[in-house]
MARGU-239750 format. One record per residue: residue in one letter; x, y, z of N, C-alpha, C in turn. Coordinates in steps of 0.001 Angstrom, whole numbers, padded with zeros to 6 digits, always signed. Example, Ala and Ser with C-alpha at 12.3 -4.5 7.8 and 13.67 -1.06 7.14 Angstrom:
% residues 2
a+013190-005690+007800+012300-004500+007800+013200-003300+007800s+012850-002250+007080+013670-001060+007140+012900+000030+007870
END
This chain:
% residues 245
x+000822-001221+000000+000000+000000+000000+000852+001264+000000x+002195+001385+000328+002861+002504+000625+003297+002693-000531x+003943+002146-001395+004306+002468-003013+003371+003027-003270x+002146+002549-003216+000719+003088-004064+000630+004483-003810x+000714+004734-002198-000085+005804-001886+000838+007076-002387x+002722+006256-002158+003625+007716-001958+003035+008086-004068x+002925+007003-004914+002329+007569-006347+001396+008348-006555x+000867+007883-005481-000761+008503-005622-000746+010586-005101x+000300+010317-004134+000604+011939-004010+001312+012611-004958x+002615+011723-004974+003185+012514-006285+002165+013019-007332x+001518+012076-008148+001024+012638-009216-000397+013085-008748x-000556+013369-007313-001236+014631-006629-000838+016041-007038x+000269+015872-006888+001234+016993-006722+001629+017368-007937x+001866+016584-008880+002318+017406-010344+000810+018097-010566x-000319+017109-010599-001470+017992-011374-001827+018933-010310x-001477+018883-009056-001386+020277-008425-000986+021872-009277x+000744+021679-009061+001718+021801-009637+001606+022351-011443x+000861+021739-011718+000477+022239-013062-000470+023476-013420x-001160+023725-012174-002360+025019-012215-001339+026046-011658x-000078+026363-011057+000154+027153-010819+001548+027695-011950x+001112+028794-012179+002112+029035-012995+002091+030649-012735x+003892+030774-013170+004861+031985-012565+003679+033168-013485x+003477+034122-012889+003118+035414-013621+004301+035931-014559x+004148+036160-015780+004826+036703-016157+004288+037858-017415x+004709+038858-017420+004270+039739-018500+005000+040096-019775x+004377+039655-020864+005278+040152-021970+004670+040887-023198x+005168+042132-023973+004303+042528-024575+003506+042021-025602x+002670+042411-026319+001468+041606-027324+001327+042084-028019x+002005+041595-029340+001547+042077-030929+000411+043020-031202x-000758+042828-030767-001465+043360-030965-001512+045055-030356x-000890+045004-029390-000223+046560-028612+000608+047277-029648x+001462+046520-030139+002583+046978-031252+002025+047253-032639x+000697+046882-033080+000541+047031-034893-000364+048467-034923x-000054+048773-036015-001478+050250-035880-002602+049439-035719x-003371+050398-034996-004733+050534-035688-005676+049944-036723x-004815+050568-037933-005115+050021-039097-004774+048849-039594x-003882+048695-039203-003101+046950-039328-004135+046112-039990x-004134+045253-040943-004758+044476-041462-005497+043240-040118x-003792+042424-039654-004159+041984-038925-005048+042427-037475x-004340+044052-036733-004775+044172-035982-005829+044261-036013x-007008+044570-036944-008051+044626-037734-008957+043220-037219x-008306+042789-037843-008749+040962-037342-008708+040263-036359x-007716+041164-035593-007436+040681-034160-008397+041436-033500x-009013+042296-033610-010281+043130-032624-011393+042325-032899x-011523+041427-033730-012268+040951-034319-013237+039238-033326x-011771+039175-033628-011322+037843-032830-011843+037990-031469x-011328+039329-030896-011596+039620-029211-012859+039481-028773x-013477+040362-030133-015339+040011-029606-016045+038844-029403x-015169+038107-030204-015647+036896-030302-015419+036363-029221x-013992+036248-028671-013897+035813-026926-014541+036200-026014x-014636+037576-026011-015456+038356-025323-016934+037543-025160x-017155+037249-026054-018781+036951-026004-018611+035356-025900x-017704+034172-026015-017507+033339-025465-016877+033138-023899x-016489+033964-023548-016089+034301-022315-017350+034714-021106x-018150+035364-021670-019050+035737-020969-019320+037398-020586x-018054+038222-020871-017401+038779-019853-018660+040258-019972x-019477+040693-020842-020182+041562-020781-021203+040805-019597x-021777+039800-019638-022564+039278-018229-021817+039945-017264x-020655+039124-017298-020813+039282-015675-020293+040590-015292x-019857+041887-016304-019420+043287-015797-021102+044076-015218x-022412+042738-016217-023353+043761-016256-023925+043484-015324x-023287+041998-014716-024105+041575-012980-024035+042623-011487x-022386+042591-011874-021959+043492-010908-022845+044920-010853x-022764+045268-012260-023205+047149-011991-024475+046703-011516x-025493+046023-012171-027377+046174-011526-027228+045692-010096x-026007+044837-009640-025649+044756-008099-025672+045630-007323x-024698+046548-007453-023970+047671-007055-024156+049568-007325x-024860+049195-008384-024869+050529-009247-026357+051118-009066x-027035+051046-008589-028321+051348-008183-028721+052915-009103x-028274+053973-009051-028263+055333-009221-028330+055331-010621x-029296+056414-011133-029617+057015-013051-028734+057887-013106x-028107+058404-014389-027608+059290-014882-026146+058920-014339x-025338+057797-013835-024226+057572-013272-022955+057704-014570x-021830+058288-014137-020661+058728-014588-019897+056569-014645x-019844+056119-016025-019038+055315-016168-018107+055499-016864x-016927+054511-017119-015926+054719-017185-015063+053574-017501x-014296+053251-019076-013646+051835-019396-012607+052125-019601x-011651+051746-019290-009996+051742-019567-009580+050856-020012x-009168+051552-021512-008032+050180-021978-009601+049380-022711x-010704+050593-023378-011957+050237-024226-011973+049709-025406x-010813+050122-025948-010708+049155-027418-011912+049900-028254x-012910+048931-028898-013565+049271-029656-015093+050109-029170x-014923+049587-027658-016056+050106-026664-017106+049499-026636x-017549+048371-027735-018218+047200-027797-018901+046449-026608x-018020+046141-025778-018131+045395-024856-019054+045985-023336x-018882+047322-022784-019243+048247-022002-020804+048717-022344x-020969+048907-023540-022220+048746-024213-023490+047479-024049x-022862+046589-024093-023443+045347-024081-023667+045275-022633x-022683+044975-021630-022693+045404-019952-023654+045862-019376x-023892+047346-019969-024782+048220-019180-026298+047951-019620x-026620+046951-020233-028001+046089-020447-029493+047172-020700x-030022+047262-019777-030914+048396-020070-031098+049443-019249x-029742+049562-018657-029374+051203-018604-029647+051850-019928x-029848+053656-019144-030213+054282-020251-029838+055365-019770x-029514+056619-020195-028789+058056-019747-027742+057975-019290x-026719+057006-019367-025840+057401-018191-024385+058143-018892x-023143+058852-018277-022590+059356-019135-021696+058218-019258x-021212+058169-020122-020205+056890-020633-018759+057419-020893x-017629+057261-020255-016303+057918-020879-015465+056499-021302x-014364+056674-022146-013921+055793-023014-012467+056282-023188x-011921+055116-022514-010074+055711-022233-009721+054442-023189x-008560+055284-023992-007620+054038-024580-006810+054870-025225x-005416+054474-025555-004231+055120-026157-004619+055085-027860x-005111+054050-027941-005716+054144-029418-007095+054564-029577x-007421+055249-031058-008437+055904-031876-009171+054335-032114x-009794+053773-031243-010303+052394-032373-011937+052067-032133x-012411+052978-031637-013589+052957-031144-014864+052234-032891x-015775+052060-032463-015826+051343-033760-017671+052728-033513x-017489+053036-035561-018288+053867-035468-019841+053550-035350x-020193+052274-035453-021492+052227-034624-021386+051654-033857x-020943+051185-033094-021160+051129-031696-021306+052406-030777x-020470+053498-031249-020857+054924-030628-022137+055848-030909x-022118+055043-032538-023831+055436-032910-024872+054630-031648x-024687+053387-031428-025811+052758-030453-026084+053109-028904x-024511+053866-028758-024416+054408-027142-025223+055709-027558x-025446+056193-028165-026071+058121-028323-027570+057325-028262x-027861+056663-029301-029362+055851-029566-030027+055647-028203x-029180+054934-027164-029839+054316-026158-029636+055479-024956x-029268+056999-025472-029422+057913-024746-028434+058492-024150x-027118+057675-024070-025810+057706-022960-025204+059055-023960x-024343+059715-022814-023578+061058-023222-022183+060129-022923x-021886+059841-024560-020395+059278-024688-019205+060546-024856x-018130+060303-023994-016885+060568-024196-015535+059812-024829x-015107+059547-025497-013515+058809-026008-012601+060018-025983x-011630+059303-024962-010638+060003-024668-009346+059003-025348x-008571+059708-026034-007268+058887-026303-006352+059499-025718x-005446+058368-024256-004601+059200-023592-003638+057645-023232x-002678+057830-022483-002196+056622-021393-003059+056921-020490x-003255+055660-019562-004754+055525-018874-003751+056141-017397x-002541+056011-016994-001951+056672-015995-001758+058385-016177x-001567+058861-017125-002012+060040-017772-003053+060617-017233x-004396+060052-017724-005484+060440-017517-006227+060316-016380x-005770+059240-015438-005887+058931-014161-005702+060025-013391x-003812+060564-013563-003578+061384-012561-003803+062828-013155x-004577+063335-013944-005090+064831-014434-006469+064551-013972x-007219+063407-014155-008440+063708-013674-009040+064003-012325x-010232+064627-012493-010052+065297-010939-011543+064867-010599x-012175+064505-011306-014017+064137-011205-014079+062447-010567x-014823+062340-009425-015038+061138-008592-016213+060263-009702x-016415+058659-010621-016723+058217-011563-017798+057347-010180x-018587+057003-010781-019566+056364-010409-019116+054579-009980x-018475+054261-011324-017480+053193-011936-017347+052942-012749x-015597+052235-012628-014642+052424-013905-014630+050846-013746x-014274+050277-015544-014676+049159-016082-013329+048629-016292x-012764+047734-016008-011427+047268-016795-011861+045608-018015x-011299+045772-018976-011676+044390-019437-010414+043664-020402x-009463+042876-019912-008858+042410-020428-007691+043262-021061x-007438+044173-019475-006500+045346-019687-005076+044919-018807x-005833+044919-017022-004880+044890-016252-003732+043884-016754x-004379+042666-016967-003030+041925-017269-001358+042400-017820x-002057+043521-018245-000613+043990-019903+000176+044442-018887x+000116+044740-017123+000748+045591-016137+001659+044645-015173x+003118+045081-015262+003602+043961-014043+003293+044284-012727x+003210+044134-011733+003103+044201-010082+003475+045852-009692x+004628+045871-009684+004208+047417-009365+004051+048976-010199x+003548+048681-011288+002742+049528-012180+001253+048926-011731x+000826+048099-011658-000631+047472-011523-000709+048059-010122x+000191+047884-009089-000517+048356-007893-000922+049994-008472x-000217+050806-009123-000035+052082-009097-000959+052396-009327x-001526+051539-010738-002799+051789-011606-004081+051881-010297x-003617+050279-009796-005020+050434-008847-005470+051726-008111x-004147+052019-007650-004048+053384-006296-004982+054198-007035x-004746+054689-008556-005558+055645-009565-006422+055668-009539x-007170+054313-009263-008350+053877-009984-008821+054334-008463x-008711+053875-007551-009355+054079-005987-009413+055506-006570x-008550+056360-006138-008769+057759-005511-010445+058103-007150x-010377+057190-007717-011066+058530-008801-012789+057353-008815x-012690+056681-008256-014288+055875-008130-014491+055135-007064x-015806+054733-007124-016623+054305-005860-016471+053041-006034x-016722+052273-007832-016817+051017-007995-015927+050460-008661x-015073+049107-008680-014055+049080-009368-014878+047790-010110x-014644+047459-011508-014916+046093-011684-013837+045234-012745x-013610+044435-012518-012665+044188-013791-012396+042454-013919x-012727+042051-015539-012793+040805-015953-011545+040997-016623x-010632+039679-016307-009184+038905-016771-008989+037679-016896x-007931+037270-017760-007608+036374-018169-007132+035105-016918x-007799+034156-016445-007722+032926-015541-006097+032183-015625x-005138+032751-014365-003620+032063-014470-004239+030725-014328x-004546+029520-015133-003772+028019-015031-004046+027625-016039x-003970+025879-015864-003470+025439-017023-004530+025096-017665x-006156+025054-017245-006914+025395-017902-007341+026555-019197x-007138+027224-018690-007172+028415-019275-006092+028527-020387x-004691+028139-020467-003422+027990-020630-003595+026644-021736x-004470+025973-021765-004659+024621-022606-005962+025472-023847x-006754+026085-023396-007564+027193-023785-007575+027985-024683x-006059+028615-024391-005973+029717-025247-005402+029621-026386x-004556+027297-025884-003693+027326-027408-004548+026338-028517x-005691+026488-028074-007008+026179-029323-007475+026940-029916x-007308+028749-030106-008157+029369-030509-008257+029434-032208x-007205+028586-033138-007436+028079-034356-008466+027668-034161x-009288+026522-033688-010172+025992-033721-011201+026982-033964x-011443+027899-033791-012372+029601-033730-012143+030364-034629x-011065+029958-035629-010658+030418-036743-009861+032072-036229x-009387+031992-035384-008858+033139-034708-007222+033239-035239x-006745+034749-035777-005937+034701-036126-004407+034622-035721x-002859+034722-036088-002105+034154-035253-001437+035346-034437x-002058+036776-034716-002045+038313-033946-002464+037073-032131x-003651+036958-032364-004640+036429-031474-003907+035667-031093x-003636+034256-031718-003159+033087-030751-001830+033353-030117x-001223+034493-030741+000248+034600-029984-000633+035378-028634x-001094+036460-028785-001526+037507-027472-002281+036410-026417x-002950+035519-026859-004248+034857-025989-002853+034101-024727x-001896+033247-025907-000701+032560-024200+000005+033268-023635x+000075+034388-024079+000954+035772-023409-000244+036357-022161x-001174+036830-022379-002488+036869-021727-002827+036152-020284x-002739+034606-020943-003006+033807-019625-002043+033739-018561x-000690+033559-018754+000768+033605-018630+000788+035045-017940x+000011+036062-017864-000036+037482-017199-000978+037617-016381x-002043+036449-016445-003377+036615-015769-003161+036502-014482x-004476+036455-013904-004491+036280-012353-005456+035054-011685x-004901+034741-010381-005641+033732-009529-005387+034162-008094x-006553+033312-007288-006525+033219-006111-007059+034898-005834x-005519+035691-004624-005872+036803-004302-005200+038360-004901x-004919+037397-006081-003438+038760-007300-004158+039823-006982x-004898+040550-007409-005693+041850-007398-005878+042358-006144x-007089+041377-005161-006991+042070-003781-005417+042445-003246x-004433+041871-003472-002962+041914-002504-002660+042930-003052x-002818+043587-004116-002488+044801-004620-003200+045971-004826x-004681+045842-004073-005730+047157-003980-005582+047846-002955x-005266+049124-002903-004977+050253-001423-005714+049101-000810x-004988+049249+000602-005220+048395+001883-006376+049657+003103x-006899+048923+003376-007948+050022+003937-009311+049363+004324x-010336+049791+005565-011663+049125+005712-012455+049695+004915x-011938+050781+004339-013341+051807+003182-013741+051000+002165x-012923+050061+001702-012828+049343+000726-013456+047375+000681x-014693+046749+000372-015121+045797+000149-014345+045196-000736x-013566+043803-000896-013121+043377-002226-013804+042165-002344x-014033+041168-003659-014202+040343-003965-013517+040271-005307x-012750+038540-005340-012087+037932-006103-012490+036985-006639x-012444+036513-007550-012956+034483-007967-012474+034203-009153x-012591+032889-009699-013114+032645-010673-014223+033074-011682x-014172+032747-012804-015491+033352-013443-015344+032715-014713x-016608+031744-014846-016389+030709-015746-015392+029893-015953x-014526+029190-017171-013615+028428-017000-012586+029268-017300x-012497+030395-018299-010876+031219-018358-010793+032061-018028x-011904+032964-017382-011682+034153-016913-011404+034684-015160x-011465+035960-014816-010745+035835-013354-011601+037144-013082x-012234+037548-012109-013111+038886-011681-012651+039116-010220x-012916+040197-010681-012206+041331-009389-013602+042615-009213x-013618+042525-008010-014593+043527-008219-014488+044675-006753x-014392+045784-006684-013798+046630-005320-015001+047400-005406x-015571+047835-004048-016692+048578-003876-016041+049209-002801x-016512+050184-002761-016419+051601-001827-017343+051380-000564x-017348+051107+000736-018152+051029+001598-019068+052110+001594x-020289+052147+002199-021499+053286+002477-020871+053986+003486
END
């Protein structure tokens, strides 16, 4: 029985051993091509498509009808991309003002047509989101992150967070799931006909993501502050910081 059992831990322990993997950050093609890029083109393309296999407009839009109670509320996405996604989120909200941070022009032109339609007073700002963090001076209702934080190592990400506290009440933010789930995941996305912009960024992505308590260990430390961490579905990772009453 003792042969058996000391096997039976070991290969406890590798498939342990196998979900944890080193954080590491490296940059992503898709950061580097214009705009216009053919591929990068195709690679925004691709994202929606994860995006909406992922889930990740649910569950940003669980949190706000959670949390977000108040009309006419000041939101706020960093690192918006096409702005697609924030849209979809805010479900049947209606008036609220909408601002739109990203270093790139890539906002897609109807989707900004559908935010005016459904009433929202849109802003797109093209800035660095630490830039615009520390000039802004207006307290946001809440600010959205989606498949941003990752691109940040440890202490730029704490920094970001510090930003994000002083300037909102609600924090919410969907990321890429560190293991080897997720990591087995991302190197199928041929199968989705997803291009190779995409399949290089998607293992760079997971390989940057987060588990367990990554986010809380790095949100200002303080009782003002509620956090919740988890899982969320099979590849993604949610973080969500609320401002106490």
């Amino acid at each position: 029985m003792a042969p058996c059992s000391t096997r039976a831990r070991r290969e406890s322990g590798v498939r342990s051993n196998l979900s944890v993997i080193d954080r590491t950050v490296e940059p992503e093609w898709l950061d580097e091509l214009p705009p216009t890029d053919r591929r990068a083109i195709r690679s925004r393309r691709d994202l929606r498509l994860l995006n909406r296999t992922m889930g990740h407009a649910g569950i940003v839009r669980r949190e706000l009808c959670a949390h977000l109670r108040n009309a006419n509320a000041s939101i706020v996405e960093i690192g918006a991309g096409e702005g697609g996604l924030l849209l979809r989120a805010l479900g049947h909200r209606r008036g609220d003002q909408v601002v739109l941070v990203d270093r790139q022009n890539t906002v897609d032109a109807e989707v900004a047509a559908a935010y005016r339609e459904r009433g929202f007073t849109l802003r797109f700002l093209v800035s660095d989101v630490f830039d615009w963090l520390r000039r802004e001076t207006r307290m946001h209702d809440a600010v959205v992150a989606n498949l941003f934080l990752h691109h940040f190592e440890d202490p730029a990400l704490a920094e970001l967070l510090a930003l994000i506290a002083h300037r909102t009440n609600l924090f919410i933010a969907c990321e890429p799931r560190r293991d080897s789930l997720a990591l087995t995941g991302s190197r199928m996305l041929a199968l989705l006909g997803c291009n190779d912009v995409t399949r290089h960024d998607a293992v760079l992505s997971v390989r940057a993501g987060f588990r367990t308590r990554d986010l809380s260990a790095l949100w200002p430390a303080g009782s003002a502050w509620a956090v919740s961490e988890s899982r969320a579905g099979l590849f993604s990772h949610r973080f969500v910081a609320r401002r106490r009453a």
